[in-house]
N, C-alpha and C positions, 0 to 999 in steps of 0.2 A: 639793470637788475629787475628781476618779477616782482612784481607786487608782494608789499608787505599784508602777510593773514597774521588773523589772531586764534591766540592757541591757550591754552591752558595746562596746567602740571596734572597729572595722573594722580589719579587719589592714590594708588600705592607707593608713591615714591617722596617720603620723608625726606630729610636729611639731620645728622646730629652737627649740633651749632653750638660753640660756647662765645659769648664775649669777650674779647679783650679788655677786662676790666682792672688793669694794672694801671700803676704808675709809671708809663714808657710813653718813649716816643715813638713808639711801631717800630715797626721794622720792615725789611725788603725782603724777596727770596725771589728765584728764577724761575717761571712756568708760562707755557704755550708761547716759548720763542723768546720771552722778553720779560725785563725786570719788574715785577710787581712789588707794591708798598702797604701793609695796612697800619694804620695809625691807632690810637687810642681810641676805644669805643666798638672799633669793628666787631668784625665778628670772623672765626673762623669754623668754614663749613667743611663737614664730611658727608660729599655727597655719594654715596655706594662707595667710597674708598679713590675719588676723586675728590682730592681737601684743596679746597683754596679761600680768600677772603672776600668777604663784600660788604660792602663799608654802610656804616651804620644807619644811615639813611634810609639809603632803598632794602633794607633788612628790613627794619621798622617799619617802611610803606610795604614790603609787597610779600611777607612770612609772617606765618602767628604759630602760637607754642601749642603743642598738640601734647604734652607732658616735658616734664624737665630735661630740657638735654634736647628733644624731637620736633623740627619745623615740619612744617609745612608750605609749601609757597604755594599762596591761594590769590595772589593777583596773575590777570594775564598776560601775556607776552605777545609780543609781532615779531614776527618773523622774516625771512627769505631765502632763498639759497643764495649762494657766492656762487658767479659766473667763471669766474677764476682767482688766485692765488692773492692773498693779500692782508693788510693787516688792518683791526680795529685799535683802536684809543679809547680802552675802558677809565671807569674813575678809580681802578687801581694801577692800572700802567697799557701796555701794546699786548693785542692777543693776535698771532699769526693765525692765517687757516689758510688749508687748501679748498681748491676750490669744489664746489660741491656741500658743502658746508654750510650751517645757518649761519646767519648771523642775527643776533637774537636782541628784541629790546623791550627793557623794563616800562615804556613809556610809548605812546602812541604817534609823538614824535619826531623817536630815532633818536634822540638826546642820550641818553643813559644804556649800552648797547655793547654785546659782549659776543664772544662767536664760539659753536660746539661745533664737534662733529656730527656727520647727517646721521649713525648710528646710536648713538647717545642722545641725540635731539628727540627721534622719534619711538626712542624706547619711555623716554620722560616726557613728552610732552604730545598732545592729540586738539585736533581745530577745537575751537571753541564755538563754533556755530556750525 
């Protein structure tokens, strides 16, 4: 694989985030191929009308509230393209991608690491240096 760059989020692109601040024990649902899980605490995002979860953790390390309801994710990412077809192991469940595709991580790493399409990547996100 290329080398992993670092990239940062586009100052226009928010996302609305509520917590899961219930008394549950999460729940599952089916997205990019494979079963995801979010637990008590997460958080679910709507990112332009792409909604999925991400677990309380790396919400808290890597978004801050720009107004009630509006993140921002102001930590940066590393990235890479996929040379071909295959799947990552996020800390909500398996995300498929084709190849051409980033695979993207919250951590300098590789530890914490989730995968977009190259359209979606690069409309959200620009190098950091």
């Amino acid at each position: 694989m290329p080398a992993r760059r670092k990239y940062i989020k586009r100052a226009r692109t928010p996302v609305v985030a509520v917590q899961l601040s219930l008394d549950t024990g999460g729940f599952t649902y089916r997205k990019w191929g494979g079963e995801q899980t979010c637990g008590p605490g997460d958080w679910i995002v709507n990112n332009g009308g792409d909604v999925y979860t991400v677990d309380r953790d790396t919400f808290a390390r890597t978004y801050r509230a720009e107004s009630p309801g509006l993140y921002r994710k102001v930590a940066p990412v590393w990235a890479e393209r996929a040379e071909r077809d295959g799947a990552i192991a996020t800390k909500e469940g398996i995300t498929r991608y084709e190849a051409g595709a980033y695979l993207v991580y919250n951590d300098e790493d590789g530890r914490d690491g989730y995968a977009v399409t190259a359209p979606r990547f690069e409309a959200m996100y620009e190098p950091a240096e």
